[in-house]
C-alpha positions in Angstrom: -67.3 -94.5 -78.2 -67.3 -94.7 -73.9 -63.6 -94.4 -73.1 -63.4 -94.7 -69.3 -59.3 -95.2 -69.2 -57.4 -96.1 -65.8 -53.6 -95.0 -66.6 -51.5 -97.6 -65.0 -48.0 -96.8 -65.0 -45.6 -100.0 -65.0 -42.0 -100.4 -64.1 -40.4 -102.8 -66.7 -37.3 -104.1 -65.2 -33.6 -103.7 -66.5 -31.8 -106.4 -68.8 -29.3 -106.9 -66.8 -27.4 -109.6 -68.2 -27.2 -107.9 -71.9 -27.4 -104.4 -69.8 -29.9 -103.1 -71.9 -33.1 -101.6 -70.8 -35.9 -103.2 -71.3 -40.1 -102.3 -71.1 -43.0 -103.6 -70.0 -44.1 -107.2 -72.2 -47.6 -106.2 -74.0 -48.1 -109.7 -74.8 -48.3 -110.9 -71.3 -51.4 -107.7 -70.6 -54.9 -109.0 -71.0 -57.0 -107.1 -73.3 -59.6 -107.0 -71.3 -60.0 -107.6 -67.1 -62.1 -107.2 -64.6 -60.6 -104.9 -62.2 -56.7 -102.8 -62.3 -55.2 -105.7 -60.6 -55.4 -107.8 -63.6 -53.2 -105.7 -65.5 -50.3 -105.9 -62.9 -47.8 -108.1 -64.2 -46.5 -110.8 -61.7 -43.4 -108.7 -59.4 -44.9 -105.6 -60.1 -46.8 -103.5 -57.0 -49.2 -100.7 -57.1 -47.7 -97.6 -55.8 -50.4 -95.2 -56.3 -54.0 -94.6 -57.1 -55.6 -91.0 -59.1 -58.9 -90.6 -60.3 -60.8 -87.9 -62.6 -62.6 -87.2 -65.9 -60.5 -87.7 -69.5 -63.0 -87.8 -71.6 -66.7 -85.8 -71.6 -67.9 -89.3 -70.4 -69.0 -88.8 -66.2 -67.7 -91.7 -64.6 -64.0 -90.8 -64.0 -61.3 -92.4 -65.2 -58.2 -93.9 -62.7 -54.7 -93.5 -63.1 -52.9 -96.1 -61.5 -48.7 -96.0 -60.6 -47.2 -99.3 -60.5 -43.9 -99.6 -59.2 -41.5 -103.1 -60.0 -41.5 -104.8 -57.0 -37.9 -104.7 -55.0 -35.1 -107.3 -56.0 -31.7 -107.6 -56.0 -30.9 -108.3 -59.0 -32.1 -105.1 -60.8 -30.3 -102.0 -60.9 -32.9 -100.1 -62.1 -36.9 -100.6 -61.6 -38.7 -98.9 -65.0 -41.8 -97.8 -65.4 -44.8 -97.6 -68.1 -48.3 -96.6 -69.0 -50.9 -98.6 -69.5 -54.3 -97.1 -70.2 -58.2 -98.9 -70.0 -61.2 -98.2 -70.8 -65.2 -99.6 -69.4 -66.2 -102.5 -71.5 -69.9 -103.1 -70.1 -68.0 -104.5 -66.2 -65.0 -105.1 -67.7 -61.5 -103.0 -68.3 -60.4 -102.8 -72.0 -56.7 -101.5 -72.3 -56.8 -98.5 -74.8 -52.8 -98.1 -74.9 -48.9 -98.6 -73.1 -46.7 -96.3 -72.5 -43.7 -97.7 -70.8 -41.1 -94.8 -71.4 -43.0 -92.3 -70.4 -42.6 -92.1 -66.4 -39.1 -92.2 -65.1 -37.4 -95.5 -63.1 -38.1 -95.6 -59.5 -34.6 -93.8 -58.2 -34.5 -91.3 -60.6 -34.7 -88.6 -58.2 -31.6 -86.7 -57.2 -30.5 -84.5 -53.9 -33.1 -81.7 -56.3 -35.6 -84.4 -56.7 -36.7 -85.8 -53.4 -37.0 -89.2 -52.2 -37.2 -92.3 -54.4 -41.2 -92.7 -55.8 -41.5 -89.2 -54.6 -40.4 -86.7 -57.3 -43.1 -88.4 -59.8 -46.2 -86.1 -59.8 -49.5 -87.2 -62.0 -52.7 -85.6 -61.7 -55.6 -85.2 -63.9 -57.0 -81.0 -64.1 -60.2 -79.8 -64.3 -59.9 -79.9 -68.6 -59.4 -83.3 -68.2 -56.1 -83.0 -69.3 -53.4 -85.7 -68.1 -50.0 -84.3 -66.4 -47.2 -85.8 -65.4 -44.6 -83.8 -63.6 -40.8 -85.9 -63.2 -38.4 -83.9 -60.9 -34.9 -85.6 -62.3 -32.3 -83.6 -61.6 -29.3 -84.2 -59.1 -27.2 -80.8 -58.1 -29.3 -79.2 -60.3 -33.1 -78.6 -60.7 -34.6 -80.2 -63.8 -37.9 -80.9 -63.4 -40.3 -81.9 -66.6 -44.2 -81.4 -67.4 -46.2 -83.4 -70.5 -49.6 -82.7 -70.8 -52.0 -84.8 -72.7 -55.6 -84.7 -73.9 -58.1 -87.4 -75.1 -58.0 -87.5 -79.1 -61.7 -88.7 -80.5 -59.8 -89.0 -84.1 -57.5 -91.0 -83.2 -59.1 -92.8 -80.0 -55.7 -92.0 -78.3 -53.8 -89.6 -75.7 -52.2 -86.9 -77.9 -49.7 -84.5 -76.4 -50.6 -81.4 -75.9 -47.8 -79.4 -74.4 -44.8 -79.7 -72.4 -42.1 -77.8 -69.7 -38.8 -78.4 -69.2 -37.1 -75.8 -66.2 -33.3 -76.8 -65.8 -31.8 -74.4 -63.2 -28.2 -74.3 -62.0 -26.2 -71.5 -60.3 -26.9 -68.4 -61.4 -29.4 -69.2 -64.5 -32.5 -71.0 -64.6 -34.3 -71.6 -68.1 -37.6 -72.6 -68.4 -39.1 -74.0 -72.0 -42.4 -74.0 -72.5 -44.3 -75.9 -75.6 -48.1 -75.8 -76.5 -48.9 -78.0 -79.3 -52.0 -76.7 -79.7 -51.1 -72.9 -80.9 -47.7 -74.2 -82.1 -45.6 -71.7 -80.1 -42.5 -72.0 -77.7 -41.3 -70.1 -75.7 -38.0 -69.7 -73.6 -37.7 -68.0 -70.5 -34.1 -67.4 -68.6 -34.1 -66.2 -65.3 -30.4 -64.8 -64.5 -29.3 -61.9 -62.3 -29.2 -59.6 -65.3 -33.4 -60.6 -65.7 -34.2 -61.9 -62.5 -37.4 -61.3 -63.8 -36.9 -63.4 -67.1 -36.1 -62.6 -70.7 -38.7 -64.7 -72.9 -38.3 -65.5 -76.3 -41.2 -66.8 -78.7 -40.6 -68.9 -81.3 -44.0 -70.5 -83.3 -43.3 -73.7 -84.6 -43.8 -74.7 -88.0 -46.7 -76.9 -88.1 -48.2 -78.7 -85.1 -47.0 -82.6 -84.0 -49.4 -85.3 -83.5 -47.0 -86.9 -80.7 -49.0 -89.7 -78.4 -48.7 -90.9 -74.8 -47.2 -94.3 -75.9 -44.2 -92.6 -78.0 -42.6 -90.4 -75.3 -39.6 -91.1 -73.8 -37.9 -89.9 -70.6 -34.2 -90.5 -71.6 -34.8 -88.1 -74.2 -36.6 -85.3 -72.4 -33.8 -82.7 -72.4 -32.9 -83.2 -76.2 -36.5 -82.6 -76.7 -36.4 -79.1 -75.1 -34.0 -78.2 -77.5 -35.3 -79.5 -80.6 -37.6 -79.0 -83.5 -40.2 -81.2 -82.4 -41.3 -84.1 -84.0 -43.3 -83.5 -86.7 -45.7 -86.2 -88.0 -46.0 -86.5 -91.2 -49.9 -85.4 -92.7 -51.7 -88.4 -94.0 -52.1 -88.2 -98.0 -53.3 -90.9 -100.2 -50.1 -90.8 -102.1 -47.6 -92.0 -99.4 -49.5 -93.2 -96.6 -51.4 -96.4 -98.1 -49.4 -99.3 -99.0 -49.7 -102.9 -98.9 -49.3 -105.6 -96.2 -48.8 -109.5 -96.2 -46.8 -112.1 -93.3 -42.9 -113.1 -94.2 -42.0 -115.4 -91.5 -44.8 -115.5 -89.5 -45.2 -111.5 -89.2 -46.9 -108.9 -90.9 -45.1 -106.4 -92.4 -46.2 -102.8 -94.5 -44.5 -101.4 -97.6 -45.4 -98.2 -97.8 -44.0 -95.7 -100.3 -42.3 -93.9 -97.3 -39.2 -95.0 -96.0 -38.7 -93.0 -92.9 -41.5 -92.8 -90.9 -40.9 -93.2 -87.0 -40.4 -96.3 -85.4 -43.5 -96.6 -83.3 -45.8 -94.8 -85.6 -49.6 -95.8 -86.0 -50.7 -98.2 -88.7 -53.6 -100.3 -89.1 -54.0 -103.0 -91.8 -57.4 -103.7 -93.3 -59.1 -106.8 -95.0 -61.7 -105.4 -96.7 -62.6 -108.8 -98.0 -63.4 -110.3 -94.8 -67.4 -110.7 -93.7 -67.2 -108.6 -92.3 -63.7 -106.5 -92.5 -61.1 -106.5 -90.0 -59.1 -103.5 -89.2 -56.5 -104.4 -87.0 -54.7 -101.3 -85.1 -50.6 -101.8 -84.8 -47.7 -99.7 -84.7 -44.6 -99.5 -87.1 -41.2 -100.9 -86.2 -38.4 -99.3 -87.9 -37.8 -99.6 -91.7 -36.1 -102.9 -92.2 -34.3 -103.3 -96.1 -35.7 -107.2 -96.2 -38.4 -107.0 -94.0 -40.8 -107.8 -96.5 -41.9 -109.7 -99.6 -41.4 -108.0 -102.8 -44.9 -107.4 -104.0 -43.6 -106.1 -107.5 -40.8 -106.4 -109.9 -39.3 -102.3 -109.7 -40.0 -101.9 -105.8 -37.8 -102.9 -102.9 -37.8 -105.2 -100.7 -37.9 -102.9 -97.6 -40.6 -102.6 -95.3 -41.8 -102.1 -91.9 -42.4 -104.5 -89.4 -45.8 -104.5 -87.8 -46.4 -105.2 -83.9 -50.1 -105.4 -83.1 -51.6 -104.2 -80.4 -53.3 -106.8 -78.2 -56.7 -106.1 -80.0 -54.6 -106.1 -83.2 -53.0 -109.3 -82.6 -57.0 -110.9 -81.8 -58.3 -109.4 -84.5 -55.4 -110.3 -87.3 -54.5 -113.8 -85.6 -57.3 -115.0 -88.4 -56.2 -113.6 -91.3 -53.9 -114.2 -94.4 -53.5 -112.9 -97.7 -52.9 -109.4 -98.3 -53.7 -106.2 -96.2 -54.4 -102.7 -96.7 -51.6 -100.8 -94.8 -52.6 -97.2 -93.8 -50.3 -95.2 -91.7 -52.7 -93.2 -89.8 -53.6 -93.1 -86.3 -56.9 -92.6 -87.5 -59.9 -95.1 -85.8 -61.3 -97.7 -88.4 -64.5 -98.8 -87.9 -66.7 -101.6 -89.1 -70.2 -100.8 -89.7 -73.3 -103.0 -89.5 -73.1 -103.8 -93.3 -69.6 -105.1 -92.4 -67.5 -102.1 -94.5 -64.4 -100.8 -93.0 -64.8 -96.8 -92.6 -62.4 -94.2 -91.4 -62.3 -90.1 -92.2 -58.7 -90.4 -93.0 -57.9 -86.9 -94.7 -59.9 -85.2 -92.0 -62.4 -83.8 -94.8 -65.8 -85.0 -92.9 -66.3 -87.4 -95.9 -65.7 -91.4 -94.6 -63.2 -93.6 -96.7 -63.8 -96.9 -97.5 -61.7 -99.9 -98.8 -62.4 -102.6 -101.2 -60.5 -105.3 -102.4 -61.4 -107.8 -105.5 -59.6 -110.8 -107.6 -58.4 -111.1 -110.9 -57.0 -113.8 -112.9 -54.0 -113.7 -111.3 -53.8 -111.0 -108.4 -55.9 -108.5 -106.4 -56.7 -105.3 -106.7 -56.7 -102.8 -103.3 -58.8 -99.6 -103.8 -59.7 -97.0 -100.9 -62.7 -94.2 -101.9 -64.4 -91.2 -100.5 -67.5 -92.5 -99.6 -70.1 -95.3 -100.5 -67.2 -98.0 -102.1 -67.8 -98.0 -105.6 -69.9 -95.6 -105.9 -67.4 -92.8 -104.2 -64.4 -91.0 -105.5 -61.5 -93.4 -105.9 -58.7 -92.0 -104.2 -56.2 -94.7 -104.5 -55.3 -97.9 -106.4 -52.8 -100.9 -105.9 -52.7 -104.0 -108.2 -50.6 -106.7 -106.3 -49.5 -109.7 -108.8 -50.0 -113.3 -106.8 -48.9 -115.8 -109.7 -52.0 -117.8 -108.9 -55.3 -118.8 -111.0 -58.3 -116.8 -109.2 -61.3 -116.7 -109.8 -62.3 -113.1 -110.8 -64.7 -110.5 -108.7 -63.9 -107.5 -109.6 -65.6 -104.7 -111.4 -64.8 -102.0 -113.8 -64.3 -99.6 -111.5 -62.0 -101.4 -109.3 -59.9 -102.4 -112.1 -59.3 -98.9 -114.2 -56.2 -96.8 -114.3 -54.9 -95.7 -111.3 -56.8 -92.1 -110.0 
């Protein structure tokens, strides 16, 4: 797939009556436009302009910095990422990031002038970095790097600096995500040369451009980082369906991240929908209960803006995968997605009985596949039955 992505960072504006911070509005970003312009929210201005390749596509892509436009009622102006891709003439926004890039005075007596101490550039790798200078009296200055992931059809994060320096030490952490090592630096006049210190990390994240933010940079530096949790078919499938006018996953895992990836399949559709979304956090009565000996916990789902086109039709019940991990529909109108990585594409089905339906997913041609997982989801109603043998037999 052609992902031609213009990065527009967005300042979402400050709450100021509940004096909470608030980001950028999704809902009110088209899905598709015809130029950058059409993805700047009314009061917002264009503050800057970078173009060059992301992906192996050649037409480059444009990284846009959009700053809140001046008022006196804000205390703060925020910022965010927003980034598109070429649909034929048109733009197609891909994702948002609106924590990423640091509010519009951020910059201290270290930092430089206002707007200023916000470097972005795009390298040679095509590889995304963002440089924020934030510190006051001191020097703290921070570097995320991020690379184009075909798997997941997003901006993962690839590595990241933090170099704090006050009088008399300066330490500089460096993280590459890729080799899974860290390593520490400190500059002082006993090493004016630096004393480094490797540490490898166990395992490596799967952090994306939409999930960073900037509040939180110098905790990070000090941290484990996150670690996503690997998809299995044991605890990352579940089942969706809408309480209260909004869809909502259980899933057998109740702490994944607030903001994680999730996309929720009808298989039954002609032909399926898969719908990509993230995950709010957990909430104890989110959702229905969908069986007598489990909870009634569950996580919240906000689509994005193709999610919320593509689900606005549907009802029923949902597949719930919690993977970043593209679905596709193919021409024969089955939902497809290489979810453990294996080079093997997983398909879903999902068939009535008498009185409920049963969800399978299988590696490979459904049916005719390996099953790989199983849910039976009671509905209390007379149905008229379609399913097979095989979609009916003990769980595998």
């Amino acid at each position: 797939m052609r992902l031609q992505s213009t990065l527009l960072l967005l300042f979402a504006t400050q709450l100021s009556a509940q004096g909470a911070r608030r980001t950028v509005d999704t809902r009110v970003l088209p899905e598709e436009g015809a130029r950058p312009s059409d993805f700047v929210p009314h009061g917002w201005l264009l503050e800057r302009e970078i173009q060059g390749n992301l992906t192996p596509d050649t037409l480059p892509e444009r990284v846009l910095l959009l700053v809140e436009a001046p008022n006196d009622s804000l205390e703060e102006r925020y910022r965010a990422l927003i980034i598109l891709s070429p649909a034929g003439r048109a733009l197609r926004r891909v994702a948002v990031a609106p924590r990423l890039v640091a509010d519009f005075n951020s910059g201290g007596m270290k930092s430089g002038t206002a707007g200023a101490n916000i470097d972005i550039s795009i390298s040679s790798r095509r590889v995304l970095v963002v440089r924020q200078a934030l510190g006051g009296a001191n020097l703290l200055e921070f570097t995320h790097r991020f690379r184009f992931d075909p798997r997941s059809n997003r901006f993962a994060l690839i590595g990241e600096d933090a170099d704090n320096a006050s009088a008399g030490q300066r330490t500089v952490t460096s993280t590459n995500y890729l080799s899974g090592v860290r390593v520490v630096t400190v500059y002082d006049d006993a090493h004016p040369t630096g004393r480094a210190t490797r540490t490898r990390l166990p395992g490596a994240p799967a952090e994306f451009v939409e999930e960073l933010d900037y509040e939180a940079f110098s905790e990070r530096a000090e941290r484990t980082p996150f670690r996503r949790r690997p998809f299995t078919f044991a605890t990352s499938l579940g089942v969706a369906s809408m309480k209260d006018g909004r869809w909502c996953a259980v899933l057998p895992d109740s702490t994944l991240a607030d903001g994680g990836a999730i996309f929720l399949i009808w298989p039954d559709s002609k032909p399926a929908v898969a719908a990509p979304g993230a995950l709010r956090r957990w909430n104890p009565g989110a959702c229905h209960r969908l069986a007598s000996d489990e909870p009634t916990g569950g996580y919240p789902i906000e689509f994005s803006a193709r999610g919320r086109e593509l689900s606005a039709q549907q009802m029923g019940i949902a597949l719930a995968v919690a993977s970043p991990t593209e679905w596709r529909v193919g021409a024969d109108g089955v939902a497809r997605a290489d979810l453990d990585a294996d080079g093997v594409l997983e398909s879903a089905t999902l068939c009535a009985s008498t009185e409920g339906v049963h969800l399978n997913v299988w590696s490979g041609a459904p049916l005719k596949g390996r099953r790989r997982w199983h849910r039976y989801v009671y509905l209390g109603q007379d149905l008229e039955p379609s399913c097979s043998d095989a979609e009916t037999a003990s769980a595998p």
